[in-house]
N, CA, C and O of each residue as an XYZ file, in Angstrom:
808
protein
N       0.852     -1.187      0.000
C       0.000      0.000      0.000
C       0.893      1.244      0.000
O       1.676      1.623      0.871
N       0.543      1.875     -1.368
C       1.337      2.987     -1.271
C       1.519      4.498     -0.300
O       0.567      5.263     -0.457
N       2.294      4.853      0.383
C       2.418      6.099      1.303
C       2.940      7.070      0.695
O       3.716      6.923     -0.249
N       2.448      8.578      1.327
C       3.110      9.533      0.750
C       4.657      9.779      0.767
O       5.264      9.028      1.529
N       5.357     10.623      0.120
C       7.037     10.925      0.327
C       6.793     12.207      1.072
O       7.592     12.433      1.980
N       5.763     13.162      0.846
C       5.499     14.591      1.082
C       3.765     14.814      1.481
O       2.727     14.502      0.899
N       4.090     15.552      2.843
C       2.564     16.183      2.603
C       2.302     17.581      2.733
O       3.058     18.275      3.412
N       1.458     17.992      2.242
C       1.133     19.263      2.381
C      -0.861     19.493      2.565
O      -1.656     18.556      2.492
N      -1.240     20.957      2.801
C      -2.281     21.220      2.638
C      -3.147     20.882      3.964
O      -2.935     20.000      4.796
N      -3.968     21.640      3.925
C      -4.885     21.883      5.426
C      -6.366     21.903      4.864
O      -6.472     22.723      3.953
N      -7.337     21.341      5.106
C      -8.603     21.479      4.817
C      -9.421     20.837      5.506
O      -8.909     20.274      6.474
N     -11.153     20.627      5.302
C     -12.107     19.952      6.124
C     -11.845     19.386      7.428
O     -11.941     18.236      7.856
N     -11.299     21.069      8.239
C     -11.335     20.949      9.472
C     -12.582     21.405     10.594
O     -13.146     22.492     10.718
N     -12.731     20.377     11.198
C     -13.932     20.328     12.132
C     -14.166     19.785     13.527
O     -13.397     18.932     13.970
N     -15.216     20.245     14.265
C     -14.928     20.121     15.390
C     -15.789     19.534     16.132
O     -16.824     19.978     15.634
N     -16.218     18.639     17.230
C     -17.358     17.976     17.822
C     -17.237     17.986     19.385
O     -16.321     17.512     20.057
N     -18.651     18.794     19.921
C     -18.320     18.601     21.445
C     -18.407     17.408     22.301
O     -19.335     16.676     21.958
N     -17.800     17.028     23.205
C     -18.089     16.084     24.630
C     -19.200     15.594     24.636
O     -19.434     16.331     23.679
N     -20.109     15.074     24.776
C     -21.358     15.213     26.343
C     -20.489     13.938     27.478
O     -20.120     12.763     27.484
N     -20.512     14.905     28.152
C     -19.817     14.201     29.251
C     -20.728     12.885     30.085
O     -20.207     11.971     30.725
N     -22.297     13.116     29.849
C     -23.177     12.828     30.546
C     -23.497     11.079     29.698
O     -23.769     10.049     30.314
N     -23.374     11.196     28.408
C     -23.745     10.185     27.626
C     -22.399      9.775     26.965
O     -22.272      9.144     25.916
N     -21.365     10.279     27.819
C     -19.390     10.003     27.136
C     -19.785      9.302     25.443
O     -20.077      8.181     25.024
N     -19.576     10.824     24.758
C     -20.042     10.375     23.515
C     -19.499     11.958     23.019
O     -18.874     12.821     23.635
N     -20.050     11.907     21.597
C     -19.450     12.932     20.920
C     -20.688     13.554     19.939
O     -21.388     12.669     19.448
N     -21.038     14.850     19.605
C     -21.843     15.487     19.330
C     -21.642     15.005     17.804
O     -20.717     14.262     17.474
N     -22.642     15.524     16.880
C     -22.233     16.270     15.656
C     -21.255     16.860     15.537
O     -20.736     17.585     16.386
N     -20.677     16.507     13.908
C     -19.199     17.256     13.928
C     -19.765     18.803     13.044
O     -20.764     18.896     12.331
N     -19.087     19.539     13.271
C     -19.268     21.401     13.161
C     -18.461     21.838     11.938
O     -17.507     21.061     11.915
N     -18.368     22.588     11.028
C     -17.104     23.241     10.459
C     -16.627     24.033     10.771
O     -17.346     24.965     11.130
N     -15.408     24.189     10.840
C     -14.790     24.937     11.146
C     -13.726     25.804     10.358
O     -12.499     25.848     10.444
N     -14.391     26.298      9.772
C     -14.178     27.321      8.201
C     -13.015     27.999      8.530
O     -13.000     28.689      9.549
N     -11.859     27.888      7.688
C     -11.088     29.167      7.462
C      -9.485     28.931      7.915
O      -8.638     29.812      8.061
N      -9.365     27.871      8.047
C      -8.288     27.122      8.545
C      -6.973     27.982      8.095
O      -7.316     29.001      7.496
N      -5.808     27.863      8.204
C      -4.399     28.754      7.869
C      -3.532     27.631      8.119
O      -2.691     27.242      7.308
N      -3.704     27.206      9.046
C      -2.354     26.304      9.643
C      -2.571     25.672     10.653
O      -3.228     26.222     11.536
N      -2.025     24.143     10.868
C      -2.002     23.831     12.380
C      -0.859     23.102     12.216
O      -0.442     22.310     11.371
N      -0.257     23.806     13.755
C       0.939     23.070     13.909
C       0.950     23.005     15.796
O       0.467     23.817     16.584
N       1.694     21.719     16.068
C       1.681     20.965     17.181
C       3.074     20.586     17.869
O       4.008     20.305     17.118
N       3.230     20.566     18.973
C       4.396     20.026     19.492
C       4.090     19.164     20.882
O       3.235     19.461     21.717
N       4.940     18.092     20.927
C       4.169     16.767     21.538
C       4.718     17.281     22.980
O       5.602     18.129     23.111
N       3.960     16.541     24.163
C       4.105     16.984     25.329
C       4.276     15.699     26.249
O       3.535     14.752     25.985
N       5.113     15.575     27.232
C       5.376     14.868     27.690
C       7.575     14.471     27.946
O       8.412     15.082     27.282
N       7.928     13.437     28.955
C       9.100     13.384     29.129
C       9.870     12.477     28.179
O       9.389     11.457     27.684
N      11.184     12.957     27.947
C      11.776     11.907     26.470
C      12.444     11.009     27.011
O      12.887     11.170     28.148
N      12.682      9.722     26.210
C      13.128      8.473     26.468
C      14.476      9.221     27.247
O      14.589     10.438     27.102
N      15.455      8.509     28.039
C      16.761      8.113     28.022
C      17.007      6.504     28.446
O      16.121      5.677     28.662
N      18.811      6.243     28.517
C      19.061      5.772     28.513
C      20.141      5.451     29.837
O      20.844      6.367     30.265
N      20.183      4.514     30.245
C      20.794      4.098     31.425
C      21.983      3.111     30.983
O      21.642      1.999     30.581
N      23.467      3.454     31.029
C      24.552      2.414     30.931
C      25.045      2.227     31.937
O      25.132      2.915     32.954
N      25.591      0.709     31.524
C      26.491     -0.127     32.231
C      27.191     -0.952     31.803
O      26.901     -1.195     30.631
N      28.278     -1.730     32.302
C      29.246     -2.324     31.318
C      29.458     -2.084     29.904
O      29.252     -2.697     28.857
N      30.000     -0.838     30.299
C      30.398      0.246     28.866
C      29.006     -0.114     27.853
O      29.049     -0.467     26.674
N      28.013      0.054     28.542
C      27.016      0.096     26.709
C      25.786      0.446     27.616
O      25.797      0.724     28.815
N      24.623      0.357     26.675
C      23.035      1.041     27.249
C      22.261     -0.453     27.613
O      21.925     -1.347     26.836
N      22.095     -0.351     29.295
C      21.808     -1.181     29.722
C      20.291     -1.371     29.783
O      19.507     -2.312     29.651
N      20.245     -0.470     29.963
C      18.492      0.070     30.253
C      17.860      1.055     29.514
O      18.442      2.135     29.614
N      16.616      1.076     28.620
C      16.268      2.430     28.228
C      14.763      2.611     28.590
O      13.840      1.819     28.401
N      14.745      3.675     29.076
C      13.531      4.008     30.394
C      12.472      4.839     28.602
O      12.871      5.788     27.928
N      11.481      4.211     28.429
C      10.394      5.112     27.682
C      10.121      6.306     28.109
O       9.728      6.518     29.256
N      10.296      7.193     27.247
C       9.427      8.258     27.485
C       7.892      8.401     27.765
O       7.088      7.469     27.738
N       7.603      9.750     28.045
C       5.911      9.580     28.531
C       5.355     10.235     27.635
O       5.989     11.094     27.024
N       4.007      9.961     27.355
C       3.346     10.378     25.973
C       2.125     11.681     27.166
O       1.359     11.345     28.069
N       2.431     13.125     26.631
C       1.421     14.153     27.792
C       0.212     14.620     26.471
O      -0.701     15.428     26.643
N       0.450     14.015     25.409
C      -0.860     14.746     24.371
C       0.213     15.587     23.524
O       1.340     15.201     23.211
N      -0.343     16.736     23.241
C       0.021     17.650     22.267
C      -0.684     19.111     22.487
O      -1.857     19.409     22.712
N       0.655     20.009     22.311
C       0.132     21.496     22.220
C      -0.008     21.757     21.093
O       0.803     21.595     20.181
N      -1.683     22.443     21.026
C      -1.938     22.724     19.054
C      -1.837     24.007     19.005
O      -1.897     24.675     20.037
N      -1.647     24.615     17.665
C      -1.639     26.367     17.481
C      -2.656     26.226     16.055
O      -2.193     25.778     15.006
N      -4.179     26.701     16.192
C      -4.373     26.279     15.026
C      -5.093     28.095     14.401
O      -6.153     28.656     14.680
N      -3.850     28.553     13.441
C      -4.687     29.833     12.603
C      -6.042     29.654     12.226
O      -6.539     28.640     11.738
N      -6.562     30.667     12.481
C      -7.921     30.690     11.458
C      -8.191     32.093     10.533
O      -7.798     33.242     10.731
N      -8.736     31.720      9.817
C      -9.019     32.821      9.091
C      -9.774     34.010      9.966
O      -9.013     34.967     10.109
N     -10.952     34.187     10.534
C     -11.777     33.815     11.579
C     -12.180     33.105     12.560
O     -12.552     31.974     12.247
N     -12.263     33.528     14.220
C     -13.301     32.305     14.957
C     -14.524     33.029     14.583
O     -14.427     34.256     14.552
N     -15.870     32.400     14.238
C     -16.808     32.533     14.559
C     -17.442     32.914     15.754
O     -16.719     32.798     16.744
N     -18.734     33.390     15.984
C     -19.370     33.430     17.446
C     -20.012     31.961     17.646
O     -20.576     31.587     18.674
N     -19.846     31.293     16.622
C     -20.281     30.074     17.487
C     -19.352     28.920     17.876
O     -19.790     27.896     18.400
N     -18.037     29.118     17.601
C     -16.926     28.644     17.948
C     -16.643     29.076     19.171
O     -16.603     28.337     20.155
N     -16.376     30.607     19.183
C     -16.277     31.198     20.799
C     -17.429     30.744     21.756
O     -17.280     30.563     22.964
N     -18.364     30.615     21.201
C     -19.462     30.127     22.121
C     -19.065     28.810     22.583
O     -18.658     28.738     23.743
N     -19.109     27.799     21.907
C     -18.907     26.350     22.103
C     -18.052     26.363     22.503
O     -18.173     26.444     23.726
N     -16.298     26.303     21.953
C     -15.260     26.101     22.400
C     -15.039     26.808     23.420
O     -14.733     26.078     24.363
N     -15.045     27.934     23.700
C     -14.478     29.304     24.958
C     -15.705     29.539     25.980
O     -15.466     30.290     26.926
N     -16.688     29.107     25.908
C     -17.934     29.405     26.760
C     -18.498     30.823     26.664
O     -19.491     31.097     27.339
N     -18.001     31.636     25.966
C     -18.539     33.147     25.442
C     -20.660     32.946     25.365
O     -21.422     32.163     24.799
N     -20.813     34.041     26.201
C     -22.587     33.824     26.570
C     -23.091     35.145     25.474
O     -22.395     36.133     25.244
N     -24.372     34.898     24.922
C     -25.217     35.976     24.375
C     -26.058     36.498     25.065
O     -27.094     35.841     25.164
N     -26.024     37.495     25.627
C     -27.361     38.074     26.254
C     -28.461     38.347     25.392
O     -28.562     39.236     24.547
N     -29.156     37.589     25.672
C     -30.699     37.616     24.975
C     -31.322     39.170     25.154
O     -32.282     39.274     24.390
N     -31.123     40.254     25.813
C     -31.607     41.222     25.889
C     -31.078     41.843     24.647
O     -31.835     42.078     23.706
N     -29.717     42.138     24.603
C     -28.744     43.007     23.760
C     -28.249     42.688     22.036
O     -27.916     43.232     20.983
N     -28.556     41.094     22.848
C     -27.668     40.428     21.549
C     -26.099     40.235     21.086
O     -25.504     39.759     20.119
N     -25.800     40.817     22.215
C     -24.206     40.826     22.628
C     -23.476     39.771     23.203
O     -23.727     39.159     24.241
N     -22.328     39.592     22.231
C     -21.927     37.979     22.918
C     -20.650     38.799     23.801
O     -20.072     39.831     23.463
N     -20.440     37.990     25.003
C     -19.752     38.333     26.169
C     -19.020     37.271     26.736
O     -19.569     36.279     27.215
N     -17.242     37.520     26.685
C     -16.620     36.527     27.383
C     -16.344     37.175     28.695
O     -16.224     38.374     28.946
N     -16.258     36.038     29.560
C     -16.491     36.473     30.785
C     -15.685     35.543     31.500
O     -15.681     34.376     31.108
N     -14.695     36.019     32.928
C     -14.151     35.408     33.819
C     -14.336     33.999     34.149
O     -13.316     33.333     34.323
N     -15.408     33.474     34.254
C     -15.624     32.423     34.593
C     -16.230     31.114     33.241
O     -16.674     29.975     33.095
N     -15.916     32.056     32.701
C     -16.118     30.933     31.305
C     -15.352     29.109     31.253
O     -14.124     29.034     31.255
N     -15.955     28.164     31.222
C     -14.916     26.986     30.942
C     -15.030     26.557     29.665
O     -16.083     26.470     29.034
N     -13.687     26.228     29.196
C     -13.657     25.789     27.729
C     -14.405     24.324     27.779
O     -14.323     23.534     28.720
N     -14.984     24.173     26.838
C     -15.545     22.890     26.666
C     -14.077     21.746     26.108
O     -12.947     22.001     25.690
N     -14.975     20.194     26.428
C     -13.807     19.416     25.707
C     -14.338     19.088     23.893
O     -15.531     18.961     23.616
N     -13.859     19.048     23.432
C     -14.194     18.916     21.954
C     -13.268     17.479     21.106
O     -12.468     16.833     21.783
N     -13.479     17.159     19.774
C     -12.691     16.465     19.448
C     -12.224     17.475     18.066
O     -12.963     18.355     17.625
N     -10.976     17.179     17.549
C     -10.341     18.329     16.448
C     -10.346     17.339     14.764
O      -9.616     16.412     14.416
N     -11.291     17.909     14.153
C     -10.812     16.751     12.902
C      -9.848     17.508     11.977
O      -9.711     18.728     11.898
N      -9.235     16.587     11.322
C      -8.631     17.870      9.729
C      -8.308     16.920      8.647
O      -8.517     15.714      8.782
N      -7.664     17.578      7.279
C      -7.218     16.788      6.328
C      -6.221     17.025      6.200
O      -5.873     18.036      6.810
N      -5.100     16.286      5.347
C      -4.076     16.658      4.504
C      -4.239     16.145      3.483
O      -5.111     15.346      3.142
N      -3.163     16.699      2.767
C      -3.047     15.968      1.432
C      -1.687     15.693      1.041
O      -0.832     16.017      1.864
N      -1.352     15.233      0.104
C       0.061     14.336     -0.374
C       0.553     14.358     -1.428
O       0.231     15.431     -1.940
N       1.251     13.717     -2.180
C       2.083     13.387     -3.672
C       1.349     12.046     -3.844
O       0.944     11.625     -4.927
N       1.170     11.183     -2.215
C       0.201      9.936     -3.124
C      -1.483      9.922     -2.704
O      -2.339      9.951     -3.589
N      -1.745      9.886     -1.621
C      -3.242     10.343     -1.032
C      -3.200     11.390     -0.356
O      -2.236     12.157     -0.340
N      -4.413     11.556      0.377
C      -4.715     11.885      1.403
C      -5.065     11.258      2.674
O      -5.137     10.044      2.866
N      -5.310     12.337      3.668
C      -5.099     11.479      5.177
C      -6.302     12.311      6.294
O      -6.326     13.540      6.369
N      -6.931     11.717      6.835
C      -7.532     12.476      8.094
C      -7.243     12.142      9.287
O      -6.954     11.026      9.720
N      -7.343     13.370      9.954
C      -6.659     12.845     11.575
C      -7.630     13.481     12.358
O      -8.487     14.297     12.020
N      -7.244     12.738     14.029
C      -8.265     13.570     14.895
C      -7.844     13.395     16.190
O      -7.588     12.330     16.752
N      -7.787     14.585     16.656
C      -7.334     14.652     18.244
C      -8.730     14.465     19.075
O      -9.899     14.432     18.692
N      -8.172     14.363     20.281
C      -9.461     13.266     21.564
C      -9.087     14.979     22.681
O      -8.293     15.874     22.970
N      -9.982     14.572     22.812
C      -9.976     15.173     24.376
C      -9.389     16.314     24.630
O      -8.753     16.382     25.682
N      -9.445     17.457     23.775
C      -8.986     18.894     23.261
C      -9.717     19.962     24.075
O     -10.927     19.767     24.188
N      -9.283     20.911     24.587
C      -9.271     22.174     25.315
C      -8.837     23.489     24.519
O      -7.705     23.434     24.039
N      -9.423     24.437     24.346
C      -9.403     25.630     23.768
C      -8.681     26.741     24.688
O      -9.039     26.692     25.865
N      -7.908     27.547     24.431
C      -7.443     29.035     25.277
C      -7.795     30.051     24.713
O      -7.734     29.826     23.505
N      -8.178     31.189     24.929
C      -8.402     32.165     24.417
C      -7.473     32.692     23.144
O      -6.285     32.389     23.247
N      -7.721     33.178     22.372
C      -6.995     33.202     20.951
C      -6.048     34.336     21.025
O      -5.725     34.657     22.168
N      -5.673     34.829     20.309
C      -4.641     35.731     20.026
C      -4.645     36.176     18.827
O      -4.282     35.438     17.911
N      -4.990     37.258     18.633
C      -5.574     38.448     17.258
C      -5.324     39.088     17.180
O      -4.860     39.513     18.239
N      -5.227     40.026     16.055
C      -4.827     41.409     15.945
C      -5.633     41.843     14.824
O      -6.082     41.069     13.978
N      -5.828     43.243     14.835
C      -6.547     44.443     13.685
C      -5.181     45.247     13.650
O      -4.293     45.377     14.493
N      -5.364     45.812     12.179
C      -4.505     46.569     11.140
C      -5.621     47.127     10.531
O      -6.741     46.710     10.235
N      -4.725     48.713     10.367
C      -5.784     49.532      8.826
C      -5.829     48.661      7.791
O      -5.163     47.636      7.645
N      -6.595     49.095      7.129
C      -6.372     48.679      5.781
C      -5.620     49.568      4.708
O      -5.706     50.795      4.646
N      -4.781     48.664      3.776
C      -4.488     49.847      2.845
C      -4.535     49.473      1.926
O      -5.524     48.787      1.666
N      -3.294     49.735      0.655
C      -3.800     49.689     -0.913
C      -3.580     48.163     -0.901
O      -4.433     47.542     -1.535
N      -2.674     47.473     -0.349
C      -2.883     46.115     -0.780
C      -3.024     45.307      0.932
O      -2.022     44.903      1.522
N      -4.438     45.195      1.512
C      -4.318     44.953      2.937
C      -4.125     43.454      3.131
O      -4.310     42.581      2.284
N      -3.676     43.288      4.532
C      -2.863     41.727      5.112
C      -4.547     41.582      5.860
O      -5.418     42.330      6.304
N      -4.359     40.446      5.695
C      -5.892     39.556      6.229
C      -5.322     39.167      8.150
O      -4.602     38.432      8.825
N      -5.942     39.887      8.198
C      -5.963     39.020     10.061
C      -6.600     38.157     10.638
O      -7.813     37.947     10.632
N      -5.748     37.618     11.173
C      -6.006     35.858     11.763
C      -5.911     35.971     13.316
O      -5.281     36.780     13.998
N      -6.768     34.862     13.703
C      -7.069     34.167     14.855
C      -6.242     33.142     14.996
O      -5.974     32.303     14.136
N      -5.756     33.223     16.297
C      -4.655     31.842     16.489
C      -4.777     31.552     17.477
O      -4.139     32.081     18.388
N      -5.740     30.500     17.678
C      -6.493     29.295     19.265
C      -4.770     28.363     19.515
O      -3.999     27.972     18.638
N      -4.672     28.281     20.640
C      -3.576     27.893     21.588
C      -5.179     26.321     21.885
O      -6.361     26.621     22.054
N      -4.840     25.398     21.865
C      -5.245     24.146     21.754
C      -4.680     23.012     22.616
O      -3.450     23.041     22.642
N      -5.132     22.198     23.202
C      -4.576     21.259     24.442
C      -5.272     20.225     24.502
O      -6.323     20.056     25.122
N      -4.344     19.064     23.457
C      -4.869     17.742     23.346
C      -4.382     16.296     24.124
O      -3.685     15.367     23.717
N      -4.913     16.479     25.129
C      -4.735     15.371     26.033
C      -5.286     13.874     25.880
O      -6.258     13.773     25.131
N      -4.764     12.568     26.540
C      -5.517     11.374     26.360
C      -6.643     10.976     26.603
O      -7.048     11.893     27.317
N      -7.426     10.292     26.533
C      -8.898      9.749     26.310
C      -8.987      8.505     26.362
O      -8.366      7.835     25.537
N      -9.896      7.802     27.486
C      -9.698      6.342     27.221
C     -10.789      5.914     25.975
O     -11.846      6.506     25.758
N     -10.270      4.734     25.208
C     -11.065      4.097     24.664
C     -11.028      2.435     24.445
O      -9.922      1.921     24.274
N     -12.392      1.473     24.451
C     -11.827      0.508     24.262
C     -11.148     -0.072     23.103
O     -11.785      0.364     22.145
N     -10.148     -0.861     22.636
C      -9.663     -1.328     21.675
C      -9.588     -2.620     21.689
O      -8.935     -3.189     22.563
N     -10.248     -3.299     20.716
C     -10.195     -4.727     20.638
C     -10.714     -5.434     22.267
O     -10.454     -6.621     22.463
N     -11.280     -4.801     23.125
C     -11.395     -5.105     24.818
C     -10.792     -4.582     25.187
O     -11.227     -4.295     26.302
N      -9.484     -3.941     24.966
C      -8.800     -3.336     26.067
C      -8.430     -2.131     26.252
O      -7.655     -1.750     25.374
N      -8.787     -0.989     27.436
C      -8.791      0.215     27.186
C      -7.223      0.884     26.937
O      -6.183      0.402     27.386
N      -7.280      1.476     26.536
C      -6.316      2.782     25.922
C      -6.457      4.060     26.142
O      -7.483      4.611     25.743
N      -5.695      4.619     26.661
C      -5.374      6.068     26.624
C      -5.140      7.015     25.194
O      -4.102      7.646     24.993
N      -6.057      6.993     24.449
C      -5.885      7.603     23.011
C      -5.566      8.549     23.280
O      -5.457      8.799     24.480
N      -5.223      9.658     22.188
C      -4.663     10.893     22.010
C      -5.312     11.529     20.574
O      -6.114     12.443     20.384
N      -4.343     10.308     19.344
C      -5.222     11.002     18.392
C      -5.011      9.742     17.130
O      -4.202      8.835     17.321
N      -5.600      9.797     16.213
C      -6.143      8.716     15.277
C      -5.726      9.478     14.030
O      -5.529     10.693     14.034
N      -5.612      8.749     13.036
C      -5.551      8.798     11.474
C      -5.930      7.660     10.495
O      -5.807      6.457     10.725
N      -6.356      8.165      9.492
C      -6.502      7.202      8.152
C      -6.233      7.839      7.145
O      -6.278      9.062      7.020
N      -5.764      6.599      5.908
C      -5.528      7.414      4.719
C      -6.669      7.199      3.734
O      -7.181      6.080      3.765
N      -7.152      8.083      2.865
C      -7.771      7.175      1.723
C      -7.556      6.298      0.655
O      -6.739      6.469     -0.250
N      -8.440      5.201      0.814
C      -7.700      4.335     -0.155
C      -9.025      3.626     -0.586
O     -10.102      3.593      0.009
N      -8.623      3.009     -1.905
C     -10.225      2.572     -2.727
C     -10.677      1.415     -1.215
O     -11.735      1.537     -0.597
N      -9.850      0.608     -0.961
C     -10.594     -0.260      0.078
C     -11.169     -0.104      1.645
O     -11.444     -0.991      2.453
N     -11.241      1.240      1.764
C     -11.358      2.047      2.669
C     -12.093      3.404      2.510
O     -11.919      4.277      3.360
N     -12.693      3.552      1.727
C     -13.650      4.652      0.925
C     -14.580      5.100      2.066
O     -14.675      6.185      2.641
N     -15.332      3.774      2.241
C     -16.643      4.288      3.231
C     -15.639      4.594      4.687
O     -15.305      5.754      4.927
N     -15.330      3.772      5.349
C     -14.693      4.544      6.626
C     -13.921      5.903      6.605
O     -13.763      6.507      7.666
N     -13.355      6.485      5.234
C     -12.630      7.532      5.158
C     -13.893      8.399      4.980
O     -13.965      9.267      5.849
N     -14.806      8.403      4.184
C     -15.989      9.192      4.502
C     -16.262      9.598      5.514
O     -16.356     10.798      5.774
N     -16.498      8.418      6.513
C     -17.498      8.055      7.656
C     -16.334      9.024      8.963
O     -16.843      9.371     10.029
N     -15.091      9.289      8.720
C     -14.127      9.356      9.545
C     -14.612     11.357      9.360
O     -14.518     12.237     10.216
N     -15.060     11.444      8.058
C     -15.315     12.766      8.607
C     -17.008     13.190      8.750
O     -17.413     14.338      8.933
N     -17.430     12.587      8.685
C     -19.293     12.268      8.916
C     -19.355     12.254     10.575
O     -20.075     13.232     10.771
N     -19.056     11.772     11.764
C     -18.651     12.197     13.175
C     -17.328     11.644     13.513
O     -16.523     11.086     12.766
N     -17.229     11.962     15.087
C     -15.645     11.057     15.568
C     -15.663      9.812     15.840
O     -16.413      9.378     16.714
N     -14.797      8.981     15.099
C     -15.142      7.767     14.823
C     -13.856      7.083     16.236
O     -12.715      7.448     16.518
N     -14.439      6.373     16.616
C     -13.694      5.908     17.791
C     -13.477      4.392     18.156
O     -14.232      3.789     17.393
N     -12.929      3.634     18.813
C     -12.958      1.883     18.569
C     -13.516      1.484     18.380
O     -14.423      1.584     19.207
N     -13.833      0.564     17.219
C     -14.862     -0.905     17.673
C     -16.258     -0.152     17.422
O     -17.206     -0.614     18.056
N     -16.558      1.126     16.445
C     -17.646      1.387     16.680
C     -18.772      1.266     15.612
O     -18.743      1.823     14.514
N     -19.714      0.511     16.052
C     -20.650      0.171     15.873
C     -22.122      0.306     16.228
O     -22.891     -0.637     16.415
N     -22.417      1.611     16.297
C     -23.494      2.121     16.734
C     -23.453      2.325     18.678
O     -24.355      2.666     19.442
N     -22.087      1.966     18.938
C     -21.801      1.716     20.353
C     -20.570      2.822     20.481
O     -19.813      3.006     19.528
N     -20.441      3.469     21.600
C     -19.634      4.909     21.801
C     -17.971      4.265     21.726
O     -17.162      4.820     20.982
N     -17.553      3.025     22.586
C     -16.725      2.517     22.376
C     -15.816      3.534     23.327
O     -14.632      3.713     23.040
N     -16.419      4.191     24.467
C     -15.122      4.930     25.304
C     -15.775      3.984     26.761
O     -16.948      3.654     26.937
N     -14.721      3.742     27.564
C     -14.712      3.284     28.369
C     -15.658      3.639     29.681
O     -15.825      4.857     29.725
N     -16.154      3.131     30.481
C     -17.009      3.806     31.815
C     -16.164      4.566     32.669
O     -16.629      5.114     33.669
């Protein structure tokens, strides 16, 4: 099965909340306007322990999730709403972030693309921070301003084959024998063993 040499490209990125109550995952959302996401993994790195002149022991590193930075073209108000807890006052019509806001947990979908396919991936158990923006005049040839969500993708149990796991995050590529699940992978968050059954652990 052929793999890419190169990937590039960002698209059909989307997003699905928690319910904590029914440990399950909403409808997935779009999330229009994408720029970039880039990640750096979190957690402690392997070393190594010698003895009789060579590496006697090598202690694994620990897997802590991943810090995301993901541009947007725009957040929406219903992104800030969902993801950041931002409230509308029904009197005014004014959406309002406020001190005590909690970010919801969400799951993160996206695409890439390649020299041979494409690929979708998806982070578990994701946390939002308040973004980081800026406004500029405009002038004769104006720069577009972006939103850039600070993102915090931690583990998630799920079962696998019976046995639970601490997920983080999932991928598939497309391929003719795999058509419908690569669909289906962006249709909601698709998670172990699932079969009309949530497949996350009690």
């Amino acid at each position: 099965m052929a793999d890419n040499k190169v990937r590039f490209g960002l698209k059909n990125v989307k997003y699905a909340l928690f319910d904590a109550e029914e440990k399950t995952y909403g409808t997935l959302k779009p999330f229009p306007g994408a720029v970039s996401l880039s990640w750096s993994r979190e957690g402690g790195e392997g070393s190594d322990f010698y003895a009789d002149d060579g590496v006697y022991y090598t202690f694994a590193g620990t897997n802590g999730g991943y810090s995301l930075e993901l541009e947007m073209a725009h957040l929406t108000d219903e992104v800030r709403a969902d993801l950041l807890g931002e409230i509308v006052d029904s009197t005014t019509g004014v959406q309002f972030e406020t001190t005590k806001a909690e970010p919801s947990q969400f799951a993160l979908i996206y695409e890439t693309g390649g020299d041979v396919t494409v690929a979708g991936f998806a982070f578990y158990n994701c946390k939002a921070s308040r973004p980081e923006t800026n406004a500029n005049t405009k002038n004769e040839s104006p720069d577009v301003d972006t939103d850039t969500l600070a993102i915090r993708a931690a583990a998630q149990e799920f079962v696998i084959d019976g046995v639970t796991h601490p997920v983080v995050q999932s991928h598939i590529r497309k391929e003719t024998e795999t058509a419908e699940q690569y669909a289906a992978f962006f249709d909601h968050v698709v998670i172990p063993g699932e079969s009309g059954e949530s497949g996350l652990s009690a």
